[in-house]
C-alpha positions in Angstrom: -11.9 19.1 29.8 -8.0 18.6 28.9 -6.1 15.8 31.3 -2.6 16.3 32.1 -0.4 13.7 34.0 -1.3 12.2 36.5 -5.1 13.2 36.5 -5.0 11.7 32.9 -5.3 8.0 34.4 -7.8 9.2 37.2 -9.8 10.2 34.3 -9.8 6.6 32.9 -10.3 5.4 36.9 -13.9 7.2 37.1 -15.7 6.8 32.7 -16.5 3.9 30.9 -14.0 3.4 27.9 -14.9 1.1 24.4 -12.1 0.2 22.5 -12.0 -0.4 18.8 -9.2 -2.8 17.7 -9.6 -2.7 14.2 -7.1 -3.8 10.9 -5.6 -6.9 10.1 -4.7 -9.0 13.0 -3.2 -11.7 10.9 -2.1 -11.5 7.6 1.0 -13.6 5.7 2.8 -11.8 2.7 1.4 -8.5 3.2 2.4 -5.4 1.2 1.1 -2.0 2.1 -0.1 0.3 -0.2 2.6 3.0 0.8 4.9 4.5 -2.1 8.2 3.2 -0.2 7.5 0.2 0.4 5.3 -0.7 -2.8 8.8 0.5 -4.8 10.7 -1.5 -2.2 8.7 -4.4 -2.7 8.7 -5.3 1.0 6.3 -8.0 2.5 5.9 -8.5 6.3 3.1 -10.9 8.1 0.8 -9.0 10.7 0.6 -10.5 14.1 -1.2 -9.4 16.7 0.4 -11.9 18.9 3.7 -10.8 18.1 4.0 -6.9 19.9 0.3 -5.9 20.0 -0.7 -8.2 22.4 1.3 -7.9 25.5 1.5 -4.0 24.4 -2.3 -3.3 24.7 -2.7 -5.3 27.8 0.2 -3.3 29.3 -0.3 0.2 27.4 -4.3 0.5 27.7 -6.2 -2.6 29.8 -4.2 -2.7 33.1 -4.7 1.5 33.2 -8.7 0.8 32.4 -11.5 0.1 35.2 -14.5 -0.2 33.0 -14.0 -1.0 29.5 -15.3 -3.2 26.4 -13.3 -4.3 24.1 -15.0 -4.2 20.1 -13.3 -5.4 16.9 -13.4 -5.1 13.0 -11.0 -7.1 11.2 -10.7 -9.7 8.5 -10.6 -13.6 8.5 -7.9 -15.4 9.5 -6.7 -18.7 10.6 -6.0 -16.9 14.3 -9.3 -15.4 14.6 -10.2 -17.5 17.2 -7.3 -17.2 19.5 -8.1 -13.2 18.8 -11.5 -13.7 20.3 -10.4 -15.8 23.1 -7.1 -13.6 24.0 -9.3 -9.7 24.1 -12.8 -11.3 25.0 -14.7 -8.4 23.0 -18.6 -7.2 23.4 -19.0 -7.7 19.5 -16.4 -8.8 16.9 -17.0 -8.1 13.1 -15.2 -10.3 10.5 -15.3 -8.1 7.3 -16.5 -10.3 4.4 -18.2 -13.0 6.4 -20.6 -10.9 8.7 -23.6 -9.9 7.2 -23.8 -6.8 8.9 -21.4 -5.8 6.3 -22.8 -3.3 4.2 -19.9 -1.7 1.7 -18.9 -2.6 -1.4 -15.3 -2.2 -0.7 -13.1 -3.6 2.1 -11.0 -0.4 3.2 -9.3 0.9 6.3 -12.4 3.3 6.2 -15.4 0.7 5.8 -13.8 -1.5 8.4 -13.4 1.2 10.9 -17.0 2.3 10.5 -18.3 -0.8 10.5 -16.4 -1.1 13.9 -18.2 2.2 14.8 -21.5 0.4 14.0 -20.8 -2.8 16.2 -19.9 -0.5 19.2 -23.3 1.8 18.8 -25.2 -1.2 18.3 -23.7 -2.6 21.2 -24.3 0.2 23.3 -27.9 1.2 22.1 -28.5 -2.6 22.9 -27.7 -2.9 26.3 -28.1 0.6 27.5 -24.4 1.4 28.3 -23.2 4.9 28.4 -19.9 4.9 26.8 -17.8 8.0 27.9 -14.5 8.2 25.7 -14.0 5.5 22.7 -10.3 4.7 21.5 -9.7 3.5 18.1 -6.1 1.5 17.3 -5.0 -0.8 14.8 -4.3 -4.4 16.3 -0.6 -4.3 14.7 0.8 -1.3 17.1 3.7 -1.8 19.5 1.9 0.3 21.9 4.1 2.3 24.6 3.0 1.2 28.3 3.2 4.7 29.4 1.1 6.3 26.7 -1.9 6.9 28.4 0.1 9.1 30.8 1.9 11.0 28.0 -0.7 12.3 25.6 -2.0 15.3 26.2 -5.8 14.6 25.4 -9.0 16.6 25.0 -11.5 14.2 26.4 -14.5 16.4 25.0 -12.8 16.4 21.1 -11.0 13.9 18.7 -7.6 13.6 18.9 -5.6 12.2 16.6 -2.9 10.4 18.3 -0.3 10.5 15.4 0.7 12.6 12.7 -0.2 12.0 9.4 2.4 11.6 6.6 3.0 13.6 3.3 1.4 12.0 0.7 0.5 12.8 -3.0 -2.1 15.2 -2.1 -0.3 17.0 1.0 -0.3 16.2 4.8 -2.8 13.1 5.3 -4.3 11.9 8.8 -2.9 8.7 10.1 -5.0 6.0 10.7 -3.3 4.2 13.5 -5.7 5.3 16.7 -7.9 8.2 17.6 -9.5 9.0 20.7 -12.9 10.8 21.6 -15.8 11.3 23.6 -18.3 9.0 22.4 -20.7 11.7 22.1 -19.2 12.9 19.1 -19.6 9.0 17.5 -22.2 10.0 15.1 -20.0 12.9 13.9 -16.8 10.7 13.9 -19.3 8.1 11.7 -20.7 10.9 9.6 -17.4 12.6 8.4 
């Protein structure tokens, strides 16, 4: 089933959605781990209050009827206003949650520990997810982008293009959509 236009947001009208908000959504000082900006030297703080905020309330839950909201991220001293601002199903705080089970703390582990909450979640209370989006809570988040993409509701669509890296092109890891019936293959890979 591929959505174009309009029909895109009548889609999102009729399924039941979970969103994954995973990443930092507070962090002072940080550094990421890309070649430009390691050599660079540049340090930013991470604040989901900042742009992500407003941006995913206007970008993604004003456009959703039925939807939960699920998040893996870190500690912080705003993790509580996190909770209280996007009201999630389940929230996993890497490092402090004993449903924790990897060894190392990675973009990776803490999106499929995200993936675990949600099926939990779902197996729990017998919800039928139909489509699961996956972003990072420090996006500035266009409000028209559910309109714009062109999706495949029955495959996984990355939403952004990787980058060239050391080893060739790479997948980004900024948000993915996809039917939740392909969660245990999303997990699995």
């Amino acid at each position: 089933i591929k959505y174009m236009g309009s029909d895109k947001l009548t889609y999102f009208d009729t399924h039941k959605v979970a969103i994954l908000l995973r990443g930092f959504h507070y962090k002072e000082n940080y550094a990421t781990r890309s070649t430009f900006s390691s050599a660079a030297k540049l340090r930013y703080t991470v604040d989901f209050e900042r742009v992500f905020l407003e941006t995913f309330r206007k970008a993604i839950v004003n456009k959703l009827s039925d939807y939960d909201v699920f998040i893996s991220t870190y500690p912080s001293k705003k993790q509580e206003l996190l909770v209280k601002e996007l009201d999630p199903a389940d929230t996993m705080f890497i490092g402090h949650d004993s449903r924790f089970q990897y060894k190392k703390k990675t973009q990776l582990t803490g999106m499929l520990s995200g993936l675990e909450i949600l099926k939990s979640y779902a197996d729990k209370n017998n919800i039928n997810y139909d489509f699961v989006i996956c972003l990072r809570l420090d996006l500035d988040l266009s409000e028209n982008m559910l309109e714009v993409l062109s999706l495949d509701y029955d495959k996984f669509n990355f939403i952004t293009e990787g980058h060239r890296g050391f080893c060739g092109r790479r997948a980004s890891d900024r948000w993915h959509m996809f039917s939740y019936d392909l969660i245990d293959q999303v997990y699995d890979s």
